[in-house]
C-alpha positions in Angstrom: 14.6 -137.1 -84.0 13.6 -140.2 -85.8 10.3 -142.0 -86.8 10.0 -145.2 -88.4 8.0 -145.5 -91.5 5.2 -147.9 -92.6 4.3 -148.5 -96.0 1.3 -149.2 -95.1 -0.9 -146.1 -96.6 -3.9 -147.0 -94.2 -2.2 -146.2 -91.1 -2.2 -142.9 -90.0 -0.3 -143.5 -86.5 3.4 -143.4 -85.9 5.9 -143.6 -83.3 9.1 -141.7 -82.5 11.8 -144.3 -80.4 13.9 -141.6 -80.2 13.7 -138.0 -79.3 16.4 -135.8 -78.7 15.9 -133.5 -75.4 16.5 -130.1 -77.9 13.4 -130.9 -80.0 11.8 -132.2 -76.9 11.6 -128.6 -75.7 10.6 -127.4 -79.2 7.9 -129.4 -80.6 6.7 -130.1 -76.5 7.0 -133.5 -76.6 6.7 -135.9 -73.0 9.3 -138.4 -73.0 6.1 -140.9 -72.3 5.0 -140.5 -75.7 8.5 -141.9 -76.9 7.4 -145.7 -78.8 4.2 -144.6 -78.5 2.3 -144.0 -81.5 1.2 -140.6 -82.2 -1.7 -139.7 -84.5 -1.0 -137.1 -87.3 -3.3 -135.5 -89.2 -3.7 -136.8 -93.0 -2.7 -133.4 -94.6 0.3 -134.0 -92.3 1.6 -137.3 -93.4 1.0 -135.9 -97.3 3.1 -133.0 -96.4 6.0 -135.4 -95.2 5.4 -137.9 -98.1 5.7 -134.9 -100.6 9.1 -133.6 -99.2 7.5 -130.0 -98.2 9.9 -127.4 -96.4 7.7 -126.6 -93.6 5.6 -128.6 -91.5 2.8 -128.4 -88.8 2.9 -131.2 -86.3 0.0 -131.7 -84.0 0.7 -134.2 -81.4 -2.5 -135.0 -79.2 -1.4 -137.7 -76.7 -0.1 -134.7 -74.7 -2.5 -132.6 -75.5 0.1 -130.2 -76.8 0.2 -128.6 -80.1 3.1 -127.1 -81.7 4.0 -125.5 -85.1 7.5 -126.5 -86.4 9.5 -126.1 -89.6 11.9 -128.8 -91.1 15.3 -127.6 -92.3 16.4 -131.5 -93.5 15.4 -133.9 -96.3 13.7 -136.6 -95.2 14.9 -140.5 -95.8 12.9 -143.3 -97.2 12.4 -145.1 -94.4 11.9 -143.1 -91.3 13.5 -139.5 -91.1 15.5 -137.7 -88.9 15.7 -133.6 -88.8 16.4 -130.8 -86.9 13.1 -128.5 -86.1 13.4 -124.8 -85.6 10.0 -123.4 -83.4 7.7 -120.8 -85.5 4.9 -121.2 -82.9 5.2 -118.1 -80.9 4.8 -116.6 -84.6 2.1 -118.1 -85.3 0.7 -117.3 -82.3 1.9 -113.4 -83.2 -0.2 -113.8 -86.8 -3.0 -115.4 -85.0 -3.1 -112.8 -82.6 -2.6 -109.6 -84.7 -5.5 -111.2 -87.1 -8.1 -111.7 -84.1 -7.0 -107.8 -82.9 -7.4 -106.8 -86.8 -11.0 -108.2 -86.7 -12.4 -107.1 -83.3 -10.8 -103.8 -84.7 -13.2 -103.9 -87.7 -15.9 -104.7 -85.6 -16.1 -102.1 -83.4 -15.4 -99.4 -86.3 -18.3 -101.0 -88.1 -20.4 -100.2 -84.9 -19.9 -96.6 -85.7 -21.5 -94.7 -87.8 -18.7 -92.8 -89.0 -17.2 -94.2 -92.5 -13.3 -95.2 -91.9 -11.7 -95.6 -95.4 -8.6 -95.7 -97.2 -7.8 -94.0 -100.9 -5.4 -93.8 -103.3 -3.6 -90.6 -104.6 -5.8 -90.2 -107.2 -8.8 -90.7 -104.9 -9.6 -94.5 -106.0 -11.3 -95.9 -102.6 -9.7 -99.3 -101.7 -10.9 -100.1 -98.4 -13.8 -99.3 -96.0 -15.7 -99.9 -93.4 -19.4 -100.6 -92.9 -19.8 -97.4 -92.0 -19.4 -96.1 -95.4 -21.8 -98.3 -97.3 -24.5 -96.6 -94.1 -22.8 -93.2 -95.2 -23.7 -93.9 -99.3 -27.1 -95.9 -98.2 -26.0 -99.0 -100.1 -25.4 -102.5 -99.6 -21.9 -103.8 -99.3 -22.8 -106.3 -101.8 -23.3 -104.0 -104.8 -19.8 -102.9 -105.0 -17.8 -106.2 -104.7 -13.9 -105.6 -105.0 -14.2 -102.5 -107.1 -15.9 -99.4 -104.6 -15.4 -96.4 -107.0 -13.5 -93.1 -107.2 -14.5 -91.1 -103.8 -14.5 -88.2 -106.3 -18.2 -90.0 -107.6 -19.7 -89.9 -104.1 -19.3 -85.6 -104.3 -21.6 -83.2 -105.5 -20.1 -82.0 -108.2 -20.7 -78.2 -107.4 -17.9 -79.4 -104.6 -15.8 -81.9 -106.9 -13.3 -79.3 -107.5 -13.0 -78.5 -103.4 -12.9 -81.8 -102.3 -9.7 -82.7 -105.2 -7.6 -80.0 -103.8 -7.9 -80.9 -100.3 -6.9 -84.5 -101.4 -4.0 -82.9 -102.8 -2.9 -81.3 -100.3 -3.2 -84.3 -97.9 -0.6 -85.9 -100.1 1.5 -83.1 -100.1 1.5 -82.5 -96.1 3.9 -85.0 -94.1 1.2 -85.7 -91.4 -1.7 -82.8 -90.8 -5.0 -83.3 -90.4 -7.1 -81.8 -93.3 -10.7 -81.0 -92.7 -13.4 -81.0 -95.3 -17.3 -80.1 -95.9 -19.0 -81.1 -99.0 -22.2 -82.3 -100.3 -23.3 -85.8 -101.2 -23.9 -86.7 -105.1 -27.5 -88.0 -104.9 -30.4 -87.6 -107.3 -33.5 -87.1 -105.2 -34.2 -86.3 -101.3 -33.0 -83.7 -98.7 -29.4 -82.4 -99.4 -26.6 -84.3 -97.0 -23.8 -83.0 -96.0 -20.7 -84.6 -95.1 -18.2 -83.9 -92.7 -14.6 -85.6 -93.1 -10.8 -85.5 -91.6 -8.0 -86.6 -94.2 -4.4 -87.4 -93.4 -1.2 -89.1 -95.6 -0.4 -92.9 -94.7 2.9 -93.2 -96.4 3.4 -97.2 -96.9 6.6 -96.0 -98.7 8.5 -93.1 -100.2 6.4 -94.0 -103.5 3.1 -95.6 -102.0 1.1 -92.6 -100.0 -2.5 -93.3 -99.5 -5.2 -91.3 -97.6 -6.5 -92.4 -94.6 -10.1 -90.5 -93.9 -13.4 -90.8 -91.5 -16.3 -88.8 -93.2 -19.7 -88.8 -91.1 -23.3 -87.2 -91.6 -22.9 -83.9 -90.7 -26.6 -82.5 -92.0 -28.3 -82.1 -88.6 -25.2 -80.1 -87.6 -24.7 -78.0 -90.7 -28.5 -76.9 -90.9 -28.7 -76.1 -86.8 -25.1 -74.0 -87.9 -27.1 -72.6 -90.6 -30.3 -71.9 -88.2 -27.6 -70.5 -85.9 -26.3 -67.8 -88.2 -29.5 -66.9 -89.8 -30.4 -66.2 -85.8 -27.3 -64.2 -85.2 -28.5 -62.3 -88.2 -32.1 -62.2 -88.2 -34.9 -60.5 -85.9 -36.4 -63.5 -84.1 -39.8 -62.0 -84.3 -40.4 -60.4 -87.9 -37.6 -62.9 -89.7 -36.2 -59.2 -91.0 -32.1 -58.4 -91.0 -31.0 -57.0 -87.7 -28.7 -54.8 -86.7 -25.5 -56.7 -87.5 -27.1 -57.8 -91.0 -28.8 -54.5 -91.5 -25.0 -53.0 -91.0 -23.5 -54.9 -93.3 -25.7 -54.4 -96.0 -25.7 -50.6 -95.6 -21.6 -50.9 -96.1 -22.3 -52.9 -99.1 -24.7 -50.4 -100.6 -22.7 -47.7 -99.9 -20.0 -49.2 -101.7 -21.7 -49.6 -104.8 -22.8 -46.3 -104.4 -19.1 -44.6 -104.5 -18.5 -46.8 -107.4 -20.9 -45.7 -109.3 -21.5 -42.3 -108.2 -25.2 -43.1 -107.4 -27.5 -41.9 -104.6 -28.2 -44.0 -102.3 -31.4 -43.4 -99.3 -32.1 -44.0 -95.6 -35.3 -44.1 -93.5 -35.8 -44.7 -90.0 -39.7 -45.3 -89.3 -41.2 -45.6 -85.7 -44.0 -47.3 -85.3 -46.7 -44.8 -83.7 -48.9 -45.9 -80.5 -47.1 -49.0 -80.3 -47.3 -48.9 -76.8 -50.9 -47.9 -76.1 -51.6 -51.4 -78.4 -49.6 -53.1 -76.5 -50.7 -51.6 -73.0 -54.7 -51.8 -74.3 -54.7 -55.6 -76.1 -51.3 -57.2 -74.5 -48.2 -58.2 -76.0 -49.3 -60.4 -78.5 -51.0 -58.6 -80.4 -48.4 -56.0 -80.1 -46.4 -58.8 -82.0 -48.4 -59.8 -84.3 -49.0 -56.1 -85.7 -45.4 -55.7 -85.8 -45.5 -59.1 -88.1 -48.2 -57.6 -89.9 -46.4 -54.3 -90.7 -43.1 -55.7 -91.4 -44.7 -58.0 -94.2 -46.9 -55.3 -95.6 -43.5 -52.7 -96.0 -41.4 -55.6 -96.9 -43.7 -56.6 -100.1 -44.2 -52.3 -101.3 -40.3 -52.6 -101.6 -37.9 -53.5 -104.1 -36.0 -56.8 -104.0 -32.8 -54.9 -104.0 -34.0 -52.5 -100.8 -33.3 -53.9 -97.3 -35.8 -53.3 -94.7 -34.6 -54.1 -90.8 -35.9 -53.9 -87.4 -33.9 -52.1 -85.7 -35.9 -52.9 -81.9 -38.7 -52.4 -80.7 -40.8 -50.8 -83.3 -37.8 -49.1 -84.9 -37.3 -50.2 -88.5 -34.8 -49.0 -90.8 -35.4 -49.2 -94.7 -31.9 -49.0 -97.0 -33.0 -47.7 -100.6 -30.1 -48.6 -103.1 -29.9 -46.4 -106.6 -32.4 -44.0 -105.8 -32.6 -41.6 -109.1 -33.5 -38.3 -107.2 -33.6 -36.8 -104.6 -37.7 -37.1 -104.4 -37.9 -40.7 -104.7 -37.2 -41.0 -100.6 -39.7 -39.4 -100.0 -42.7 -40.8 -102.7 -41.1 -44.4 -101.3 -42.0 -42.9 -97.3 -45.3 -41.4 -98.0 -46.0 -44.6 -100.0 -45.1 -47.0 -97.0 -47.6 -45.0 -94.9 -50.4 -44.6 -96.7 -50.4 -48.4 -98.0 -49.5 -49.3 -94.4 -52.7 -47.7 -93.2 -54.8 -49.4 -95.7 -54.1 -52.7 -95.4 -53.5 -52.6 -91.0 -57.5 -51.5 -91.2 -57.9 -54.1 -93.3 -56.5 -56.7 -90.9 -58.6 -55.1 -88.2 -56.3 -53.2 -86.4 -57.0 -49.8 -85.4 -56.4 -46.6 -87.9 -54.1 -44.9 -84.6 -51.4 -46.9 -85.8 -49.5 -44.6 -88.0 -45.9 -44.2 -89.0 -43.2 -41.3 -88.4 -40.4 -41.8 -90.6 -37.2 -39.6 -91.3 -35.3 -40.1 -94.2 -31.3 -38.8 -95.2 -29.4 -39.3 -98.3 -25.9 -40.1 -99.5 -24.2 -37.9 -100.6 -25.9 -35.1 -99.8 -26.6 -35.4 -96.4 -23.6 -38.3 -94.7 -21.1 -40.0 -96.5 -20.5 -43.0 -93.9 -23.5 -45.9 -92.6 -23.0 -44.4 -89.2 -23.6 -40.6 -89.8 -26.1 -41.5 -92.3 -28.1 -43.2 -89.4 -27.6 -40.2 -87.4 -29.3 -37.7 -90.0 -31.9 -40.1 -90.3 -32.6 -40.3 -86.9 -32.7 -37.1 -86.3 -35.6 -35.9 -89.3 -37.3 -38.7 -87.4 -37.3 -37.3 -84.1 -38.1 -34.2 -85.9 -41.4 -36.3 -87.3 -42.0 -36.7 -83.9 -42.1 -33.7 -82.4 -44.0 -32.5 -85.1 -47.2 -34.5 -84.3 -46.4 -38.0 -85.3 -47.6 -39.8 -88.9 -45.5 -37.5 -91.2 -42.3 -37.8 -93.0 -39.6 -35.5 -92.6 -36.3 -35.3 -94.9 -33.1 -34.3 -93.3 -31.9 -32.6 -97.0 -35.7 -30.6 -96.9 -35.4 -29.8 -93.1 -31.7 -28.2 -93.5 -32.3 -26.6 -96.8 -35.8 -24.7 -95.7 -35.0 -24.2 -92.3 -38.2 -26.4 -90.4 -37.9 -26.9 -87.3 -34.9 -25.0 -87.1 -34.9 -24.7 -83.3 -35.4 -28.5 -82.1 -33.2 -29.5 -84.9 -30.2 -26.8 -84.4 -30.8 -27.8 -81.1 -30.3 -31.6 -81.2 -27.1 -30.8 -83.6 -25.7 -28.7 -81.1 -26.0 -31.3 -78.1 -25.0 -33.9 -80.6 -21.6 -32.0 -81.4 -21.5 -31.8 -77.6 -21.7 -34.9 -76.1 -19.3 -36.2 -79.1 -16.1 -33.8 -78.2 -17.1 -34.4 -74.3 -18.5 -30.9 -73.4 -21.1 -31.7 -70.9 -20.3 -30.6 -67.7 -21.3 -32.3 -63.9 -22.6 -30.5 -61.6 -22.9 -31.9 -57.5 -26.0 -31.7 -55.3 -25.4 -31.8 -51.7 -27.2 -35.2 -49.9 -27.3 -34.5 -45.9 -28.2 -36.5 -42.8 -32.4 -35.9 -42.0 -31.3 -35.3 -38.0 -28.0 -33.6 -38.1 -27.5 -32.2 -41.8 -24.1 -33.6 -41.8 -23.2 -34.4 -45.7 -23.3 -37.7 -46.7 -22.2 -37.6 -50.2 -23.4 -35.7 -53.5 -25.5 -36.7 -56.5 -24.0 -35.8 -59.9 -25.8 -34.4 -62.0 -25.9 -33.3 -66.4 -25.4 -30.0 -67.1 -25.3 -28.6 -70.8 -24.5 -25.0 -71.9 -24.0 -24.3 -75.2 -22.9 -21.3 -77.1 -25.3 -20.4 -78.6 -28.5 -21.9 -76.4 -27.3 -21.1 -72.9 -27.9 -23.5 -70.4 -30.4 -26.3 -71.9 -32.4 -27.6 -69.0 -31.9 -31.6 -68.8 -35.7 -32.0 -69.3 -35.2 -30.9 -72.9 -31.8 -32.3 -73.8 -32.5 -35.8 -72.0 -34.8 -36.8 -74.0 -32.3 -35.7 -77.6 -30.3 -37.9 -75.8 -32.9 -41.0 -75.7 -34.0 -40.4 -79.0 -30.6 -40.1 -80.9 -29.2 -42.9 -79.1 -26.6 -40.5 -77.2 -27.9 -41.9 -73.4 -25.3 -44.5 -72.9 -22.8 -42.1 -73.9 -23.6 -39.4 -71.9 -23.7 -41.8 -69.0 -20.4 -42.7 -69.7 -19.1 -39.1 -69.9 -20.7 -38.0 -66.3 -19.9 -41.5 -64.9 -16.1 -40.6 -65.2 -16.3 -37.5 -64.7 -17.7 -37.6 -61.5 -15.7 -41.0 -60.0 -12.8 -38.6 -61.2 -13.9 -35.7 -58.7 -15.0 -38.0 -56.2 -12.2 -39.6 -55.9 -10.3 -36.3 -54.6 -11.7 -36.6 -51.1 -12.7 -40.2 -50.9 -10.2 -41.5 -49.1 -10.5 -38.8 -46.5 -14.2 -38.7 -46.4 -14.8 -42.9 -46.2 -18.2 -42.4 -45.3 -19.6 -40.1 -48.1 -21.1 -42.0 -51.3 -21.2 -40.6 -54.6 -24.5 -40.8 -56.2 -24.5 -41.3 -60.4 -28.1 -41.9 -62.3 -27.8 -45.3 -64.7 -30.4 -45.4 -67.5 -31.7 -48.4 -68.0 -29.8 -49.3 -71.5 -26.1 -48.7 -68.9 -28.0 -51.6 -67.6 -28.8 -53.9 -69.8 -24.7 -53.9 -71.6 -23.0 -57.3 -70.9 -21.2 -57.4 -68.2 -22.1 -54.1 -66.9 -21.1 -54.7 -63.2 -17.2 -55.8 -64.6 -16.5 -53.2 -66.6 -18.0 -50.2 -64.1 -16.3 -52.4 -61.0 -12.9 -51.8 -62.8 -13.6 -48.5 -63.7 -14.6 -47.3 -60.3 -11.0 -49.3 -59.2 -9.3 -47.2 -61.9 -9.9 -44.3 -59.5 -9.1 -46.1 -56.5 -12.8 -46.0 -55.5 -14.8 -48.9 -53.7 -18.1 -50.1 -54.8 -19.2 -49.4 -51.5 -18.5 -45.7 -52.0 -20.8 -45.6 -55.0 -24.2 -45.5 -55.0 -25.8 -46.3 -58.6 -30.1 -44.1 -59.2 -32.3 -46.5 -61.3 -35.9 -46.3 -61.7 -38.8 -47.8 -61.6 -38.8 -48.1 -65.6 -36.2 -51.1 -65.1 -39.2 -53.0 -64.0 -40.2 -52.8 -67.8 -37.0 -55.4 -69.1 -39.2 -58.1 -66.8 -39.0 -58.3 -63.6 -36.5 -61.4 -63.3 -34.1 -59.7 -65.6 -34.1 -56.3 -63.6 -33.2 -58.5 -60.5 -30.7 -60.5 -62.3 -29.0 -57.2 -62.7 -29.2 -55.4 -60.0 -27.8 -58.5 -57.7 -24.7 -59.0 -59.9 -24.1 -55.3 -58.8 -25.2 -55.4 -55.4 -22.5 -58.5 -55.0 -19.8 -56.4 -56.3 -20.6 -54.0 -53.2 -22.2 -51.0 -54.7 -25.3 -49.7 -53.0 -28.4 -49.2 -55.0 -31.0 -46.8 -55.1 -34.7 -47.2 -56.6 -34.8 -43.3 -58.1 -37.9 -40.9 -58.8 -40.2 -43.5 -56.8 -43.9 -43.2 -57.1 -43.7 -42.3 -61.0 -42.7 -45.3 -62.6 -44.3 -48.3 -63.2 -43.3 -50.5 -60.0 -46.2 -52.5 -57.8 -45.4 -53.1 -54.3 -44.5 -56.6 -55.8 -41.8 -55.3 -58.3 -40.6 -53.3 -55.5 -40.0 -56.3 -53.1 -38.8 -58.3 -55.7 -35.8 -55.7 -56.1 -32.7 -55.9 -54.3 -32.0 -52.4 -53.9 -31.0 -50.7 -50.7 -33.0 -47.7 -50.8 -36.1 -45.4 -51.5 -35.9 -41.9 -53.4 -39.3 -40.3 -52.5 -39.5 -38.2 -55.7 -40.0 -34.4 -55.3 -43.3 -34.2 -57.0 -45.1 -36.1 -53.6 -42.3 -34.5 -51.8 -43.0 -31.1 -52.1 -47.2 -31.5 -51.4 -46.6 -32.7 -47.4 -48.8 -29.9 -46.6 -51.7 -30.8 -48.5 -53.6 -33.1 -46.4 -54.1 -36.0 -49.6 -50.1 -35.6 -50.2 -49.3 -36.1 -46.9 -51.1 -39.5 -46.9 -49.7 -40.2 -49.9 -45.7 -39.7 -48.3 -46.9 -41.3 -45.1 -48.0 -44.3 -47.5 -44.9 -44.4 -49.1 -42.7 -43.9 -46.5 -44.6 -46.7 -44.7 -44.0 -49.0 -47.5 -40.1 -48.4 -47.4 -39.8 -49.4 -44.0 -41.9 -52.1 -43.8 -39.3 -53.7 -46.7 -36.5 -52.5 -44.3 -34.9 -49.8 -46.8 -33.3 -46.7 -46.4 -35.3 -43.6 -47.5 -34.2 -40.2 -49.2 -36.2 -37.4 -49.9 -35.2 -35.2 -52.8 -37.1 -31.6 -53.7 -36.5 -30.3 -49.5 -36.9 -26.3 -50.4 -37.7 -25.0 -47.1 -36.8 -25.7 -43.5 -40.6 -27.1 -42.7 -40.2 -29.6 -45.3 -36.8 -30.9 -43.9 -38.4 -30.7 -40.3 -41.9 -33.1 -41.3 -39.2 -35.6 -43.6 -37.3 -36.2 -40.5 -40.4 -36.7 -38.0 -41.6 -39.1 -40.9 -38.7 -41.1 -40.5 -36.5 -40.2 -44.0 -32.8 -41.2 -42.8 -31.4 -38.6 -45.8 -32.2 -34.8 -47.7 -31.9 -33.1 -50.8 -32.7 -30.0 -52.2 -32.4 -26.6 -52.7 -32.3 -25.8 -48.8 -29.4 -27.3 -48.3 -27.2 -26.4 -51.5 -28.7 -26.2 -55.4 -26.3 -28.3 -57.7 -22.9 -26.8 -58.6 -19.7 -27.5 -60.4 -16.7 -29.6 -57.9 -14.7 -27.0 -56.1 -18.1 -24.6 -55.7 -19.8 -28.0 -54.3 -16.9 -29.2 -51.7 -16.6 -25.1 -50.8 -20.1 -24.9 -49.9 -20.1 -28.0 -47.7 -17.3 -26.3 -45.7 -19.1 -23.5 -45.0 -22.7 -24.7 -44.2 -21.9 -27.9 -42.1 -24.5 -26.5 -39.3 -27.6 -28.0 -38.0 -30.7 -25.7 -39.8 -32.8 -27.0 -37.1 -31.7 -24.9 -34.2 
């Protein structure tokens, strides 16, 4: 290529006569621009004046720009050269620069803080976000932004400098971190960061990291745990928390071969507040007595609801054996003061039971136990006393109840109770159509313990669900002997309400009825009217994930619970057990209005009706006329263990009506 040459400073315009048809493809020249003069920038012109290597031609009359280096010398006058194209990396540069920027851009739209530090934790580059993160201008920290190490609470400093060290260590993991922010005044912030290695070299290794506000997160985390371990209500330790802290102080206790004391308090007439002024009030005295115990104890005592009005007070380093009960007799008493004080009514007493370690449990769990147990002993003793499971075993109070709710403890623990089957017959025909099981008890020493007296052991020392358990399998076990050749028989097993209310109670008794190669359909499940108590949308919630699995529900003992005609629609069960106590007056002319009411009612909500408590062949005779579809009672077989049950079937199959 060649260009003649003016020396004429002034002119800015040249011409090429000659252009070679390799460089005309390079620098994108039109062979009509050949002779015609072509206007170069000035910066140009010095560039080929001063002899540079490279060179940047921008030719216009084509409306073409190109980028080209020079590998020749140029002559005096003119210059010829051979060009070698560096546009398309320009271009590249150009490109990658805009992509770098628009990068930038979008990362400063976030509030998240992208940044890049040294080894030693030197910060050398960031984005917007982390001058939003620090709450300072950009402008403040010119070239030099600080040690990352600064920006940390120093409580963390140490935390945050390992982690860093490990980054540098690791070959490409992701390092999470936590730590405060070092600021002098306002709320604490928290902030939330990933780390990992950017290895420029084998020498060079930075840290690449995005860190972000995580306060809003961290507190609701916070708020989230203190729930998990907290009563909602009284803002005491639950259960979980209330655990815990027993294991701790028992601990301590082994170490230092100290004494360590229980109590489990029940809040007296809670229910007739609750039934008299309404729920909220019922709250708000539990509030009020929670406080009032919390501030007669010692900083190092826990005091936890443990439901309802249950509470359970752990006393740490107790010095004898006395000081359980001066701290119980002192909770009452002040208790009683100050509740009259706040206006509620002097009926509001406590009955507490107390235990202590070593003496009377050496685990959390048995210790609860003992506890529980002088409490129900407070109970039965009247209510607003204290009883002491040490005093009660070493003078013999009580002896009966309490030997007796030992006994049935040590029972239903190595699975002695025994089921029993009561025969459940069709009203016209008599023909059996299935069994209820039933508790029985006998123990050594007792005899047989009716299940009116060790029932309610069972509710108060927590046993129920246990027991439940123990008959449940029991009886799908027996059952499940003549099932599949009796298709149309249902087994009948009673659920108490806490069964219930166990997540994912229709799973894990669908599986276990499968275990046996039962159906749900073959199993009917008694609840009563007491379910109604959980709330009404809750009890239905329940019973419908049960009645999908197939089983077949029955509303038990109706008629002396606490269910309206409302709650009773509302319930998706499949039938009505007429209790015996209405059962067994259909010849007194008010109870007969009373079954006639009830049994009305059952059909009108198109359920199937049982009547349990049929003693005598007139009874059977005026349920059927009635319309009851089923029988049960002592006419037709009293309850007795498997083989005596199926036996007695056998042999009494026979219509009674003839």
């Amino acid at each position: 290529m060649s260009c003649s040459s003016n020396s004429d400073k002034n002119r800015k315009n040249r011409g090429f006569p000659y252009i070679e048809p390799s460089i005309r493809t390079i620098a994108g020249f039109l062979l009509s621009i050949i002779g015609v003069l072509i206007y170069l920038y000035s910066e140009q012109i010095q560039v080929l004046l001063g002899l540079l290597f490279f060179i940047s031609l921008n030719l216009f009359q084509s409306g073409i720009t190109r980028f080209c280096m020079m590998e020749k010398m140029l002559k005096l006058i003119g210059f010829r050269s051979e060009l070698d194209e560096i546009t398309a990396l320009n271009e590249a540069a150009t490109k990658a620069a805009a992509i770098q920027e628009n990068y930038m851009k979008t990362l400063n739209l976030l509030n998240e803080a992208v940044l890049e530090v040294s080894a030693d934790g030197t910060i050398m580059t960031t984005s917007d976000g982390w001058f939003k993160l620090i709450g300072t201008d950009a402008s403040a920290f010119q070239d030099d932004k600080g040690s990352l190490l600064t920006f940390v609470h120093e409580a963390d400093r140490a935390m945050v400098r390992t982690v860093l060290k490990k980054v540098i260590a690791s070959v490409d993991e992701v390092h999470r971190v936590r730590f405060r922010f070092n600021q002098q005044d306002g709320p604490e912030k928290w902030i939330g960061g990933k780390f990992m290695p950017e290895r420029l070299d084998d020498t060079d290794i930075r840290i690449r990291g995005v860190l972000r506000d995580t306060t809003d997160a961290y507190l609701q985390e916070k708020k989230i745990q203190h729930m998990a371990m907290h009563d909602a209500l009284t803002g005491l330790p639950n259960r979980v928390l209330l655990e815990e802290r027993m294991e701790q102080a028992l601990a301590h206790a082994q170490r230092n071969d100290a004494m360590l004391g229980l109590l489990f308090i029940d809040l007296d007439n809670f229910k007739q507040v609750n039934d008299i002024h309404g729920h909220k009030t019922g709250d708000n005295l539990l509030v009020s007595v929670s406080q009032i115990m919390q501030q007669r104890l010692r900083a190092t005592d826990t005091l936890a609801r443990w439901g309802g009005d249950e509470f359970v007070v752990v006393l740490p380093e107790l010095k004898q054996a006395a000081d359980i009960r001066d701290v119980a007799e002192s909770l009452m008493h002040q208790l009683e003061d100050e509740l009259i004080a706040e206006g509620f009514d002097a009926v509001v007493t406590l009955s507490i039971g107390g235990a202590l370690y070593p003496e009377d449990a050496k685990t959390s769990e048995s210790l609860l136990v003992q506890a529980d147990k002088a409490l129900y002993f407070a109970k039965e003793q009247g209510r607003n006393n204290v009883q002491i499971y040490t005093e009660l075993r070493d003078n013999n109070l009580g002896y009966y109840d309490f030997d007796m709710t030992n006994h049935f403890t040590q029972a239903v623990k190595e699975g002695r109770i025994q089921v029993h089957y009561q025969l459940i017959v069709d009203a016209f025909d008599e023909s059996p159509q299935g069994y209820e099981a039933l508790a029985r008890w006998h123990d050594s020493k007792h005899g047989w313990v009716s299940p009116a007296v060790f029932i309610p052991i069972a509710e108060n020392m927590g046993l129920i669900q246990d027991l439940g358990k123990q008959v449940l399998g029991t009886a799908l076990k027996d059952f499940s002997l003549i099932a599949s050749q009796n298709p149309k028989l249902k087994l009948s097993v009673n659920i108490s309400n806490r069964q219930l209310m166990q997540a994912d109670f229709n799973i894990w008794l669908t599986e276990l009825v499968a275990s046996y190669n039962l159906k749900p359909e073959q199993v009917k499940l008694e609840i009563t009217e007491s379910l109604a108590q959980i709330g009404i949308l809750r009890a239905r919630e329940i019973l419908e994930s049960l009645r999908v699995e197939g089983f077949f529900l029955s509303l038990d003992d109706f008629g002396t619970g606490y269910s309206s005609l409302s709650h009773l629609h509302s319930l998706p069960v499949h039938e009505l057990k007429i209790d015996m106590s209405f059962v067994r007056r259909y010849e007194n002319p008010d109870g007969f209005i009373m079954l006639e009411t009830i049994i009305a009612m059952g059909q009108s909500l198109g359920l199937e009706l049982v009547a349990e408590g049929v003693e005598t062949k007139g009874c059977a005779k005026v349920m059927c006329e009635m319309g009851v579809e089923r029988l049960q009672g002592y006419y037709f077989s009293k309850p007795l263990p498997w083989k005596e049950a199926i036996e007695y079937c056998d042999l009494t199959n026979i219509s009674r009506f003839k």
